[in-house]
ZAMARGU-4260 file (C-alpha; in steps of 0.2 Angstrom, whole numbers, plus 5000, padded with zeros to 4 digits):
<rodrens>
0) 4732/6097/4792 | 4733/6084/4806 | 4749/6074/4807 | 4754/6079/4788 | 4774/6079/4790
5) 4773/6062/4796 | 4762/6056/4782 | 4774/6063/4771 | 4786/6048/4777 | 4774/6036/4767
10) 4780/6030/4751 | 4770/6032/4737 | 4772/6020/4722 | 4764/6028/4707 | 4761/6044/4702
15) 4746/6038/4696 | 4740/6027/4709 | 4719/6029/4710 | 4711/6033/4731 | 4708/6020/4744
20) 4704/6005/4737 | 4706/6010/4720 | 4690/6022/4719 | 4690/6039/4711 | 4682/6051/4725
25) 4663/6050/4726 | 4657/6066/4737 | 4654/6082/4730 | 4668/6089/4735 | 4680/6078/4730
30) 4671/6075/4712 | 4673/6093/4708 | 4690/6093/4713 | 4697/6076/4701 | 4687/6085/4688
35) 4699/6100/4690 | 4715/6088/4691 | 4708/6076/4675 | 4706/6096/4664 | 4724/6099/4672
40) 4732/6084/4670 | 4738/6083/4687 | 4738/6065/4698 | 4734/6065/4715 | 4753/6063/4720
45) 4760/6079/4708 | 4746/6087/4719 | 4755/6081/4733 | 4770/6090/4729 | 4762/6106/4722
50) 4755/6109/4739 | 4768/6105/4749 | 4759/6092/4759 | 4758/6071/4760 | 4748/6061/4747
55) 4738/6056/4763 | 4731/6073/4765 | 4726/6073/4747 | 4717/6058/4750 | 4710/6064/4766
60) 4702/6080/4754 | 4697/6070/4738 | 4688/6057/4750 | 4679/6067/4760 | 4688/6076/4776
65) 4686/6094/4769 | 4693/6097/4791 | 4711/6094/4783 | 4711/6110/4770 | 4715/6125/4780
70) 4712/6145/4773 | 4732/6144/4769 | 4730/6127/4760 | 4715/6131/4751 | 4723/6144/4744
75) 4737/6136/4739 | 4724/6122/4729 | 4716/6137/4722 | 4732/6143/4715 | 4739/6126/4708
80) 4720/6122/4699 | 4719/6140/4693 | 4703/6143/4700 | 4690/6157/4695 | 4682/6167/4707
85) 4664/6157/4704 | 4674/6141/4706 | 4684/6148/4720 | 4665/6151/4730 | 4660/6132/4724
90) 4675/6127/4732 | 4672/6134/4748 | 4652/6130/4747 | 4659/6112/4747 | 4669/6111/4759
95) 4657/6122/4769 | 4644/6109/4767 | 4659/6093/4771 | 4660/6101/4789 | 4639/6104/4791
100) 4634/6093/4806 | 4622/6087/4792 | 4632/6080/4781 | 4639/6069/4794 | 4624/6065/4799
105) 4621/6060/4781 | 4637/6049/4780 | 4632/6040/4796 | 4615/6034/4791 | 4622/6027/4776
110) 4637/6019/4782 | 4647/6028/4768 | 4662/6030/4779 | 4678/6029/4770 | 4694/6022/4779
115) 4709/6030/4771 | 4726/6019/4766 | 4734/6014/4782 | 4719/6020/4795 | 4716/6002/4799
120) 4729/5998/4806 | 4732/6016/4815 | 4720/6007/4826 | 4723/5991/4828 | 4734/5991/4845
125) 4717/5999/4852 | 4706/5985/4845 | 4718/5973/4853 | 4720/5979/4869 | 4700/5977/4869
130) 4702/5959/4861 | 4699/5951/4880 | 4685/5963/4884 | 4676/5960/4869 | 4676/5940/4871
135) 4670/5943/4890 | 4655/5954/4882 | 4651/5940/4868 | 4653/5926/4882 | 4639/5934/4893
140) 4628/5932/4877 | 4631/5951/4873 | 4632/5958/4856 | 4648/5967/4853 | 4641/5977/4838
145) 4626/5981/4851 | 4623/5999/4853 | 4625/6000/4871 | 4634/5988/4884 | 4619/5982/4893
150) 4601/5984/4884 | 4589/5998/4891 | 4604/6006/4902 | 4610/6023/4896 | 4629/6027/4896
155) 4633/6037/4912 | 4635/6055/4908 | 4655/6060/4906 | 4665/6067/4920 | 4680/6074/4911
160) 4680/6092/4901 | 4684/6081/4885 | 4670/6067/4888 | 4658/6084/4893 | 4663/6091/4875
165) 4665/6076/4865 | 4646/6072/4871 | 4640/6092/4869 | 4644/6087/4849 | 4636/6069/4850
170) 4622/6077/4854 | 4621/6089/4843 | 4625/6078/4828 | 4613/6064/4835 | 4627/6052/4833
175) 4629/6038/4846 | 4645/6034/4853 | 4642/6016/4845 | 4640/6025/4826 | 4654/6035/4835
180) 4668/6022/4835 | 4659/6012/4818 | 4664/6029/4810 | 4681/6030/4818 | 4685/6010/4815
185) 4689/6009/4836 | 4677/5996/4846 | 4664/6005/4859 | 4675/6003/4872 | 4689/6014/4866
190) 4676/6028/4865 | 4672/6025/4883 | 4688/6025/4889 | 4693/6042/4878 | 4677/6053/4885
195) 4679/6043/4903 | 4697/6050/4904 | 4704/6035/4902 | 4718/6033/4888 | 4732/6044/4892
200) 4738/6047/4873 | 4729/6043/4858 | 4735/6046/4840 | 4736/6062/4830 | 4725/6052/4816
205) 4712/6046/4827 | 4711/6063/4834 | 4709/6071/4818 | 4696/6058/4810 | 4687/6066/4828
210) 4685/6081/4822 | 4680/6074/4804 | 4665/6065/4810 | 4660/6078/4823 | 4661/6091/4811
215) 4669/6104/4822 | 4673/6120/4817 | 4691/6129/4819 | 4686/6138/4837 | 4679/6118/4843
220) 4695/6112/4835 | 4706/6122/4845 | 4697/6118/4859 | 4695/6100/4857 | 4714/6098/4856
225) 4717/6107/4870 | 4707/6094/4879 | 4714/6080/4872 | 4728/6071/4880 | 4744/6074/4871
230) 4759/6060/4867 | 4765/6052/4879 | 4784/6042/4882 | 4790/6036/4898 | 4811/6029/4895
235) 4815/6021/4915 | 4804/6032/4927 | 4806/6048/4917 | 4794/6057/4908 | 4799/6063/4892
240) 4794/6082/4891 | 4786/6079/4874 | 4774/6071/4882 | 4761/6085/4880 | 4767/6092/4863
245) 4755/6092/4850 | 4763/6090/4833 | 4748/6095/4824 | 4746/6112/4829 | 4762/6115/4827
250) 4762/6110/4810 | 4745/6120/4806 | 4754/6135/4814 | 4767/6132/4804 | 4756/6135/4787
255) 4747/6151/4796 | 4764/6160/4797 | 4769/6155/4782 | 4755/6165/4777 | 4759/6180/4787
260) 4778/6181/4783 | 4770/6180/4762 | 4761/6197/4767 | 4774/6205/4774 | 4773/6203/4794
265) 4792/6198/4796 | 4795/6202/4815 | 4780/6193/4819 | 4782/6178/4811 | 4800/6181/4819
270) 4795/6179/4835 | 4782/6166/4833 | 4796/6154/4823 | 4807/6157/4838 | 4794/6153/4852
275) 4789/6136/4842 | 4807/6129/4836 | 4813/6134/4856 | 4797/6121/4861 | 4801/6108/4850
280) 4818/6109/4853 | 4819/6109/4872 | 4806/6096/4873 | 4821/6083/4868 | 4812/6074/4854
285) 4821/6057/4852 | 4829/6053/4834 | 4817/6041/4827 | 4803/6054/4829 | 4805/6060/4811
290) 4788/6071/4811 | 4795/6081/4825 | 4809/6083/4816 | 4804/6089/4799 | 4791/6103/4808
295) 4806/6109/4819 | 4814/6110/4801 | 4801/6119/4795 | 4800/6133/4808 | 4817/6133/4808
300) 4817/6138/4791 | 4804/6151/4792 | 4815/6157/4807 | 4829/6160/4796 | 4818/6170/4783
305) 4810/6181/4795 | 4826/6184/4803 | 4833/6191/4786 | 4819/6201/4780 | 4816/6210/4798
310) 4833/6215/4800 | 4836/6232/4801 | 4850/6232/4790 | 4856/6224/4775 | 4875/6218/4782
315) 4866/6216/4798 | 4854/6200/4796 | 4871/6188/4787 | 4878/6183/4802 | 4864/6181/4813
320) 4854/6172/4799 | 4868/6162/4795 | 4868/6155/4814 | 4849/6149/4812 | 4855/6140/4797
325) 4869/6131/4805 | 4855/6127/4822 | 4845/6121/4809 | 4861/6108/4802 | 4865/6103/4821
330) 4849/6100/4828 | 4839/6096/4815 | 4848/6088/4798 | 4858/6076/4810 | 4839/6067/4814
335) 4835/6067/4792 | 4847/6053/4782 | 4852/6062/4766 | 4847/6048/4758 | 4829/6050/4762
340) 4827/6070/4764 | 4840/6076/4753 | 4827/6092/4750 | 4828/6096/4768 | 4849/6097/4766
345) 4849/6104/4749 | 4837/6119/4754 | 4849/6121/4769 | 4864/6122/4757 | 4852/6132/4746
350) 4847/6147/4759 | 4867/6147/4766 | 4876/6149/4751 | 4873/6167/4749 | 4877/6172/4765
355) 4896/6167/4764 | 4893/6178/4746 | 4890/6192/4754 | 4903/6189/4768 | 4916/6187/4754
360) 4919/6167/4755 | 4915/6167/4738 | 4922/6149/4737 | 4913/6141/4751 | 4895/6150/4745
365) 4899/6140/4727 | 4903/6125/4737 | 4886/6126/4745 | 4880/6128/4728 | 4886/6113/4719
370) 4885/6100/4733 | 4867/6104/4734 | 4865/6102/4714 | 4876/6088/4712 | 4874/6075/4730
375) 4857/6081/4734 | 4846/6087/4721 | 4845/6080/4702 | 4828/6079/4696 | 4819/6085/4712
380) 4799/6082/4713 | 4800/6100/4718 | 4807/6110/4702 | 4807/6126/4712 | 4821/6119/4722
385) 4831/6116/4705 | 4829/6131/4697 | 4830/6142/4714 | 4849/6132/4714 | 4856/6136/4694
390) 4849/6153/4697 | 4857/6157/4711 | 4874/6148/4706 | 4871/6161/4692 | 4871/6176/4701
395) 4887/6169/4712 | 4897/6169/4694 | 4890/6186/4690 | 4898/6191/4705 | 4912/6185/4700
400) 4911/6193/4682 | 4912/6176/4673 | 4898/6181/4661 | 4899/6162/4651 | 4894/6154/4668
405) 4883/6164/4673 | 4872/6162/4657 | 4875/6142/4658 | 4866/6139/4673 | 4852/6156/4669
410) 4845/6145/4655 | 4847/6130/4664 | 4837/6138/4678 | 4824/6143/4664 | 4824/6126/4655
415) 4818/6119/4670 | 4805/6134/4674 | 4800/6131/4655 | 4795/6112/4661 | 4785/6117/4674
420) 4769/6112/4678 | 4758/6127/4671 | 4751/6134/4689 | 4768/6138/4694 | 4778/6141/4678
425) 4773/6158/4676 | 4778/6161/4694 | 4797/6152/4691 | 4801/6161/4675 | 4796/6178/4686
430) 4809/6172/4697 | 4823/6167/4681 | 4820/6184/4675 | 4821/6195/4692 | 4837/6184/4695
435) 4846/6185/4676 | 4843/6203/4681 | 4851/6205/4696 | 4865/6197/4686 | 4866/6212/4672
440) 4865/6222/4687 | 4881/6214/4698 | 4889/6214/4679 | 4885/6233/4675 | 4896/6239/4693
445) 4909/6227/4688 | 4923/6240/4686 | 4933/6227/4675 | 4925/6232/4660 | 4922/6247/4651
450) 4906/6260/4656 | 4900/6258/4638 | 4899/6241/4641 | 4893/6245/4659 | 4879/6255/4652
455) 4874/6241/4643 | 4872/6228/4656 | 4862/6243/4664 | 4849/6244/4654 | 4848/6225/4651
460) 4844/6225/4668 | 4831/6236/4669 | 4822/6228/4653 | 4824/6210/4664 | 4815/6221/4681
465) 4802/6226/4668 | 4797/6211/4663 | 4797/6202/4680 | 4781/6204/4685 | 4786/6199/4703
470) 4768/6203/4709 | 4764/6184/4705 | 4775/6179/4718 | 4767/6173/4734 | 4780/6184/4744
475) 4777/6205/4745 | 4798/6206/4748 | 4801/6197/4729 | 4790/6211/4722 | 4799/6226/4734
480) 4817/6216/4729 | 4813/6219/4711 | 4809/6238/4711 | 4825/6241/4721 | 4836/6231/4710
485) 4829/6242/4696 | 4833/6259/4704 | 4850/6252/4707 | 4850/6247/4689 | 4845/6265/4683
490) 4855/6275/4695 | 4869/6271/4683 | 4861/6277/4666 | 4844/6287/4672 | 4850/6294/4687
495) 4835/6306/4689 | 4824/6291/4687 | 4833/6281/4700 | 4832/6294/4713 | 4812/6296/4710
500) 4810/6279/4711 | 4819/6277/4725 | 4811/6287/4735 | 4793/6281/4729 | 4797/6264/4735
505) 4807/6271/4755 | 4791/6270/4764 | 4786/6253/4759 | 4803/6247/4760 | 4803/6253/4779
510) 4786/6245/4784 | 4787/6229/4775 | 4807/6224/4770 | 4816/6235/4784 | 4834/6224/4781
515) 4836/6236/4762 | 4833/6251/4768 | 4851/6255/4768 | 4851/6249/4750 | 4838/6265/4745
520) 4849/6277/4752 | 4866/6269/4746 | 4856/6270/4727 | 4851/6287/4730 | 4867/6294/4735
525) 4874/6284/4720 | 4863/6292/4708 | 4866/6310/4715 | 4884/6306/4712 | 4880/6301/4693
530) 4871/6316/4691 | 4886/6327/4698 | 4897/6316/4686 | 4885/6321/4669 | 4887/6340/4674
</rodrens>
């Protein structure tokens, strides 16, 4: 999704507020999809938020620009509208058909090109520069909406590698470069000057509205911005490093390991996370650029996640995770006021917290907690940040064995999951109950209170596992988390059970979760002790 985390920067004043110009969306695609949101009840912005992406890409989808909706998107919108598997294969028929050289042959002939909020003016600095070149052309009794500069003459064959590709698709699309830059609201000229080789830098937007209109597949994609010049800054007679960075495969990369760390490939995403943030980071990014700074965040996130979950063992991933986190707060946070991204601090605070838990600073893990939940985050358009902050806060007090705590902010966390917009609820109350288990479970091995009561917790516990259905979540490690947390749980009353268990789930545990593989043998040896106990 081209230059999504800077669209994300534009403010969107109503929830409600209709597409460009006020129009519902009129292709196929976009018509099935505002059906889906009208049965949902969901406004373009929710959308937004659901997906994790700007309100401009929803636009860029409902109006006609099926190139923005990657696999990993367009599962995510299949998810959030609750799709059926035939509706699932209309969906991609669709967007199939969008990116048909056909269909923009279609949209050319009829002039049905839509310009999306703000794309007018993405251009306007190009449509000035050529103010003078225009006037010269009119003055020589020229048309400047003419098809070609100079009646009967053809336009001289491209020189460059990007002018040779940009006119391989022309051709096979049968577009002129004069329909060519109507359809990308750019005069004639600025086409020229991009297939001549001729503009050192042109913008992310422009780039992708390219690809739109040439209806390039993912391989021509990849290959078209490897082509295109990148952006460019020169401060004094430096040139910044940056200047070839493309945010928007970063971004997009971004998504696809978000993807692979869901299924399971840690150490994978691990080293691809490292590889991008190192890249971004060394390129120097000035301040002001806030979409470099949010994907950096992003990977640097995901960095921190895949450096927890491929650790080899449990104790061994706190400090070295807990390092990313605080690269993260120095190179990263410093660039996003609060007052703007207090997510981006909050989810910081959020991933930190537990670390100093399990260190044993028990009073700076709840001070992670409750700044996030009182400075940061109140009524977040992101419920999942809410209610991952009460339920962990929860889990600190269990912890600490303060039981009336712990259940104050459990059923605030599931208030908030009860509120939820229906495609995720299910998946957030999952996540309450796997966590108001884990507490019964920190409570059951507290040896403050009596094994009776103990036993109790236990078996609370496993009753909360049971019911989790963590299989909805779109992480394999929540699911794996869940089955371990309930041979813990049993190791305690059903000690036979627990070590069956256990043992079912070592393999797995090995492959896909490495950092708890300590934690099966730790349960194991536990419930072998049990058993000895019950003799």
């Amino acid at each position: 999704m081209a230059n999504e985390v800077s669209e994300m920067l534009l403010k969107d004043p109503s929830s409600g507020r209709r597409g460009p110009h006020g129009k519902e969306a009129e292709n196929p695609l976009g018509i099935f999809l505002q059906e889906r949101l009208n049965t949902k009840g969901i406004t373009k912005s929710r959308l937004a938020v659901l997906l994790e992406v700007s309100r401009t890409t929803v636009d860029r989808i409902l109006y006609g620009n099926p190139s923005a909706m990657h696999s990993v998107l367009q599962e995510q919108l299949c998810k959030v509208l609750g799709l059926n598997d035939a509706e699932r294969s209309e969906l991609q028929r669709l967007i199939n058909e969008g990116r048909s050289p056909s269909s923009v042959s279609r949209k050319a002939r009829s002039g049905s090109t839509r310009v999306l909020p703000g794309e007018r003016n993405i251009h306007q600095e190009d449509a000035t520069s050529e103010k003078g070149r225009f006037a010269s052309t009119k003055a020589n009794g020229e048309s400047a909406n003419s098809d070609q500069r100079g009646r009967g003459r053809s336009a001289k064959p491209p020189k460059t590698d990007l002018g040779k590709f940009l006119q391989e698709r022309l051709n096979a699309t049968k577009i002129k470069r004069s329909e060519l830059a109507r359809q990308l609201n750019v005069p004639a000229s600025t086409v020229t000057r991009i297939m001549n080789g001729a503009i050192a830098d042109f913008r992310s937007e422009l780039k992708e509205r390219l690809c739109f209109v040439l209806a390039l597949n993912e391989n021509e994609r990849n290959e078209f911005y490897r082509l295109a010049p990148g952006r460019m800054l020169v401060m004094g007679a430096s040139l910044l490093k940056y200047m070839r960075i493309n945010l928007d495969k970063f971004n997009c990369h971004v998504a696809e390991l978000q993807g692979y760390f869901d299924k399971g490939n840690a150490e994978y995403v691990l080293r691809e996370a490292a590889n991008d943030y190192n890249e971004l980071r060394d390129a120097k990014f000035p301040a002001r650029d806030i979409e470099a700074a949010l994907i950096q965040w992003k990977l640097g996130m995901l960095l921190a996640t895949a450096r927890d979950a491929s650790a080899q063992g449990w104790s061994e991933r706190i400090v070295p995770t807990l390092r990313i986190y605080n690269m993260i707060e120095k190179d990263v946070l410093l660039k996003l006021p609060v007052r703007k991204f207090p997510t981006q601090h909050a989810r910081v605070l959020a991933s930190r917290a537990p670390l100093y838990r399990e260190m044993g600073n028990l009073k700076k893990s709840m001070d992670q907690f409750t700044t996030a939940l009182d400075e940061y985050v109140h009524e977040p358009e992101d419920e999942r940040l809410l209610i991952e902050l009460y339920y962990s806060r929860a889990h600190l007090y269990a912890v600490q064995g303060d039981e009336h705590r712990w259940r104050l902010d459990i059923d605030q966390a599931r208030k908030h999951a009860l509120k939820a917009d229906p495609a995720r609820r299910e998946e957030l109350l999952a996540l309450v109950i796997y966590t108001e288990g884990e507490g019964y479970k920190r409570l059951a091995f507290n040896n403050n209170f009596s094994m009776d009561r103990r036993e109790w917790y236990a078996a609370q516990g496993v009753e909360c596992f049971r019911q989790a259905h963590m299989e909805l979540s779109s992480w394999v490690g929540h699911a794996i988390l869940n089955k371990v947390a309930q041979a813990q749980s049993l190791a305690l009353i059903e000690p036979d059970e627990a070590i069956r268990q256990a043992n079912e789930l070592l393999s797995q545990v090995q492959r896909l979760y490495p950092a708890i593989t300590q934690k099966i043998h730790d349960t194991i040896n536990y419930a072998q002790r049990r058993l000895q106990q019950k003799r």
